[in-house]
N, C-alpha and C positions, 0 to 999 in steps of 0.2 A: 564505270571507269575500270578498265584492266586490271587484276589483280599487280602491280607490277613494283616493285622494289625501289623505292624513287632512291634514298640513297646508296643503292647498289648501282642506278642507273647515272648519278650525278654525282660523280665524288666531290662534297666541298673544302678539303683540304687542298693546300698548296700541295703539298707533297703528290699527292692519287693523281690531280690535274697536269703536274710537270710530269711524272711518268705515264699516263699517257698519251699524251702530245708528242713523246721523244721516242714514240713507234711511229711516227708518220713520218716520211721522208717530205723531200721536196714537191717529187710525183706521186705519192701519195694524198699528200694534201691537194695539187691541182685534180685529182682524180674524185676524192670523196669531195668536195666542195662542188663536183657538177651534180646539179640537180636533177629529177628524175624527169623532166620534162623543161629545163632551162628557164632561162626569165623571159619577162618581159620588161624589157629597161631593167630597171631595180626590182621588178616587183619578182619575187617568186612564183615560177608557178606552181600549182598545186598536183601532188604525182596523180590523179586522177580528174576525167574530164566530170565526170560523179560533182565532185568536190566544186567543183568550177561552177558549176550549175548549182549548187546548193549556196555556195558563197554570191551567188549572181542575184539568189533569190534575198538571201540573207543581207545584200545590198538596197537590194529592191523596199526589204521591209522597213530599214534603216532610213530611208528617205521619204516613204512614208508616215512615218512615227516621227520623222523631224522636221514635215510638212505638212501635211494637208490632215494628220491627225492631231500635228500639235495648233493648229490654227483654229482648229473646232473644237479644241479643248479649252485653251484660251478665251474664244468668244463665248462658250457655255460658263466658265469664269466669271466673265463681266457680265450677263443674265443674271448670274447669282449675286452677283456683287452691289447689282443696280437695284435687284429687288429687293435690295437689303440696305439701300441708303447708301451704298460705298463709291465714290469714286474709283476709275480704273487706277489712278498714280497717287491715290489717298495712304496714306503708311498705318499698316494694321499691325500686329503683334503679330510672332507667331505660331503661338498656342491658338488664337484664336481664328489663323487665317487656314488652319487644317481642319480644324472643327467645321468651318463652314464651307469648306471645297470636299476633302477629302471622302464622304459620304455620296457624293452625285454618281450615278453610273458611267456618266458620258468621261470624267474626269479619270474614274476609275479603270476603264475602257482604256483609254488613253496610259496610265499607268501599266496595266497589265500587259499589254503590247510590246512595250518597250522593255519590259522586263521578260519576259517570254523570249523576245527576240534574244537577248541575253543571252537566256539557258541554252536553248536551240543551238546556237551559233559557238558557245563555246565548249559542249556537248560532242558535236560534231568532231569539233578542231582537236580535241585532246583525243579522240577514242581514234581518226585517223592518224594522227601523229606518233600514241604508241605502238600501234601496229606496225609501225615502218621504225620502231625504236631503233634499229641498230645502224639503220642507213644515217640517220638523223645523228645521233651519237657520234658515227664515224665521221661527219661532216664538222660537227663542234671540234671532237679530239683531231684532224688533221689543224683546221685552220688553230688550235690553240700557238700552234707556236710557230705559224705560218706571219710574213709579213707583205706589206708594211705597217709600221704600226706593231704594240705590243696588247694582250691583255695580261692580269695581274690579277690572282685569285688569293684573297689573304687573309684567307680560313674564318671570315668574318661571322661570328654570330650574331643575325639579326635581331633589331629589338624588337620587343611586342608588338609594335604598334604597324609596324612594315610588314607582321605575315597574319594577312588581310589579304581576304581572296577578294581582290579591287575589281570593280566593277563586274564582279562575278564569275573571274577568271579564276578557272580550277587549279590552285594549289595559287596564288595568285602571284605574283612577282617572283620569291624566293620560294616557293615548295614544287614547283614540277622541273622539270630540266629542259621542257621543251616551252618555258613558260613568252621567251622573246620570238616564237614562230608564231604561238595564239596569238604574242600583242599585237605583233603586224598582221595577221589576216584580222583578226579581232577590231582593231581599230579603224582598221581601211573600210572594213564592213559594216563600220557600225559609226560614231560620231563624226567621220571624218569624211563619208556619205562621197568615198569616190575620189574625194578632190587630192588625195596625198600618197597614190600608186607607185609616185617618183621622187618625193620627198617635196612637191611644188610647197606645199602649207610653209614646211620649214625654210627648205631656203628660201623662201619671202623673208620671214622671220628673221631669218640670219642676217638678210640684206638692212636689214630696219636697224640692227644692234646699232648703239651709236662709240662710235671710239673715243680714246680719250684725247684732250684737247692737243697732246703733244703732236698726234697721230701715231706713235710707235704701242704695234701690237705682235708681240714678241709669244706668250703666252695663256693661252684659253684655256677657261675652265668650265666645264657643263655642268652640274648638279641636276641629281635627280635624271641621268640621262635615257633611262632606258633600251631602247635598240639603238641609242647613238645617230638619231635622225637628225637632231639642230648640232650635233658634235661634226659628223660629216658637213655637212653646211656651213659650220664656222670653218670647217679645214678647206673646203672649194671657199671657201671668201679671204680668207689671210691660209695660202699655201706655204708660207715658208715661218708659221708658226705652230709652237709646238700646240698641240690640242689631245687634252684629258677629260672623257666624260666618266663621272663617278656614279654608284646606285649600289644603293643595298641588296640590292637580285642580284646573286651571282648569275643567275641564267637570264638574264637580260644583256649583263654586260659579254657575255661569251658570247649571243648572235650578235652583239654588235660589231664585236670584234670581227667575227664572220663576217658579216654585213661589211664593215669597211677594209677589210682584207678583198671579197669580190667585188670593192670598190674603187681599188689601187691606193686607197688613201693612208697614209700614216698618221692617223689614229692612236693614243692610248687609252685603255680601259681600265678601271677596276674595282673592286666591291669595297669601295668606302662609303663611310656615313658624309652626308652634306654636312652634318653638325661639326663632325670631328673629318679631315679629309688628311691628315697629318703629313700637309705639305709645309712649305716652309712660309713664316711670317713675308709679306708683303710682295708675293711672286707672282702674282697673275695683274695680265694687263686690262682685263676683260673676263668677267663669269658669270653666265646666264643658268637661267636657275626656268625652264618652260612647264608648268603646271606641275609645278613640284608643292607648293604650299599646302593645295588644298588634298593634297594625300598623307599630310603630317599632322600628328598632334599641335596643341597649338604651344604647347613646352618646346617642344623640338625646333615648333618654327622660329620661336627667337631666337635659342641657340642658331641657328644656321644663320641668321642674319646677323650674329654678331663671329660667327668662323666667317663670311665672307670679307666685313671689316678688318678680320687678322689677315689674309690671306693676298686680298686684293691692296697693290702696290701705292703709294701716293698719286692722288689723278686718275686710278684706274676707276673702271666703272662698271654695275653692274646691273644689269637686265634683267629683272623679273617678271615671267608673263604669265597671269593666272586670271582667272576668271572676273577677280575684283582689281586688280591692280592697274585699270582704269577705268575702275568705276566702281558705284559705292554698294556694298554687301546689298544683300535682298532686307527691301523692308513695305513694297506692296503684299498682297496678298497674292497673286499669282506668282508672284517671285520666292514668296515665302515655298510655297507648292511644288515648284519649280525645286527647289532645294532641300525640301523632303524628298520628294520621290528620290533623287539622288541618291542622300543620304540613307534613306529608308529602303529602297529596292533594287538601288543598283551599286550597294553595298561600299558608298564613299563614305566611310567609319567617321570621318574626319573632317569631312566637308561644312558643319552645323559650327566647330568651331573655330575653321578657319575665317570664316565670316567677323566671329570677336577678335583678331587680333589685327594689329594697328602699323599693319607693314613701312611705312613714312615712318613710323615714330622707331622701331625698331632700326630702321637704317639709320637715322640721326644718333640713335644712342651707339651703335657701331662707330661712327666717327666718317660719314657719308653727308653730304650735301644731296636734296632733293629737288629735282628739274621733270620735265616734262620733256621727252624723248621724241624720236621720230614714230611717225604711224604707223599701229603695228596691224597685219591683216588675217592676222593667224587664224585657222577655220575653226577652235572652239573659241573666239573670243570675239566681243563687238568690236568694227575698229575706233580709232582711238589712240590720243596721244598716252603713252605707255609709261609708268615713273620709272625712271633713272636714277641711281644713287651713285655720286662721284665720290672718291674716297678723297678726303684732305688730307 
């Protein structure tokens, strides 16, 4: 990595952040905002054709590790599992379902892979991305105070638990300043295996939200939003509602803001906690929360489902899309495997006990009725009618 001064590079004061924004004029910001070689649709491109080919390849390996190497890993699984008296959908422990996988090469293989592709790929992204630090930089500080839409930096200090280099993203969410350029090439490259260049994954996703019975949806709330992918998506599906995506990266919500500024969309951002979001009691019509749980402690995850309960209006309702939310925690043996490697290698800190908590029962204790939603097609999740919690 660059020797390079990350908070000399990312002021996370309010103060550092509004004076720099307030040296970019109007044509300053449409000027720093073009990119060094344009987009495509949404998608950035990358300032070298280098990069594009290495991301090509980085795709390539992405679909391989989440196909034709996880399928052979899998069926090496059930070899083991057979020759061991196990049915494939028989429920094992899962102390005892690493003991018995985790030592096979073929398994291993299959681990190593995908975690390698990891390094590789976010290796790349961060050592070209400082290199071009200033262009970059000047592209955040123009759109900071460019609109539509606002972002809102409010000098938040992250908790422990949020600075966690997630999924092996160097400095991961809140410690690099270019941390929301890795997660979009990083993602696209990698889980999302292509399909989500234009935001397709989400605004599915978004199409799915179910409204509340009144139909009046006045105000949206994202949690956990990230680059503000299902945040744009909620604002293309209810345009004349206000929409707020929150996250504890400051530098997540700053490309977002980017992001939906060379989106035309009026958009807000800002670095609050899901737990604590300190909007006003009973204001939002609608707050989706997409693979936000299994990135949280499992403390924190109740607190957020009981701030959505204060938060979300009577009738409103609230969308939660995560790996289990429908369907039930890992408790085969390759599932268990499945959720090691995760946790173990691709450094989901949190993922082991998100599985122990009891999302249904935490939205009841909020003060939410629990239904079965529209089907959701989101590309990390099986599809599946999705839970809904209506606020009474």
């Amino acid at each position: 990595m660059p020797n390079l001064n990350r908070r000399a590079l990312f002021a996370t004061t309010g103060a550092a952040l509004t004076l720099a924004a307030a040296k970019a004029d109007a044509a300053g910001a449409a000027e720093a905002l073009t990119d060094l070689r344009g987009h495509v649709g949404l998608f950035p491109r990358l300032p070298l054709l280098d990069m594009e080919s290495r991301g090509d390849f980085m795709l390539g390996m992405s679909i391989m590790n989440n196909g034709d190497m996880q399928r052979a890993a899998n069926a090496r699984a059930q070899e083991i599992l057979k020759s061991h008296g196990v049915k494939p959908d028989e429920k094992m422990q899962f102390e005892k379902a690493i003991a018995l996988l985790s030592p096979d090469p073929v398994l291993a293989a299959y681990a190593k892979s995908r975690s390698t592709h990891q390094g590789i790929k976010y290796r790349m992204l961060q050592t070209e991305l400082h290199k071009r630090a200033d262009q970059y930089l000047a592209a955040l500080e123009a759109a900071d105070k460019a609109g539509p839409g606002m972002v809102e930096f409010t000098g938040l200090n992250a908790p422990e638990y949020t600075r966690r280099e997630i999924h092996t993203q160097p400095g991961g969410y809140v410690g690099d300043p270019f941390a929301g350029y890795m997660y979009r090439y990083g993602t696209d490259w990698g889980v999302l295996t292509g399909r989500n260049y234009q935001d397709e994954s989400h605004k599915a996703l978004a199409g799915n939200v179910p409204v509340p019975t009144d139909g009046k949806v006045k105000r949206v709330l994202d949690l956990g939003t990230s680059i503000g992918q299902l945040a744009t998506s909620m604002k293309l599906r209810f345009p004349d509602a206000e929409v707020w995506g929150i996250d504890a990266g400051a530098p997540m919500v700053r490309y977002a803001h980017l992001k939906a500024v060379d989106m035309g969309l009026a958009v807000n951002f800002s670095d609050r906690l899901a737990e604590d979001t300190k909007f006003p009691d009973n204001h939002f019509d609608i707050v989706t929360a997409n693979i936000l749980f299994h990135e949280v402690t499992a403390e924190a995850a109740k607190k957020i489902v009981a701030e959505v309960g204060r938060v979300l209006r009577p009738g409103g309702v609230f969308y939660p899309t995560d790996f289990y939310t429908n369907a039930l925690p890992p408790s085969t043996a390759w599932q268990h495997f499945q959720a090691f490697w995760n946790h173990r290698w691709n450094n989901e800190d949190w993922m082991l006990e998100y599985a122990t908590v009891d999302l249904n029962a935490e939205m009841r204790k909020s003060g939410m009725t629990i239904s079965a939603g529209n089907e959701t097609t989101f590309a990390l999740r099986p599809p599946g009618k999705n839970v809904v919690g209506t606020k009474v």
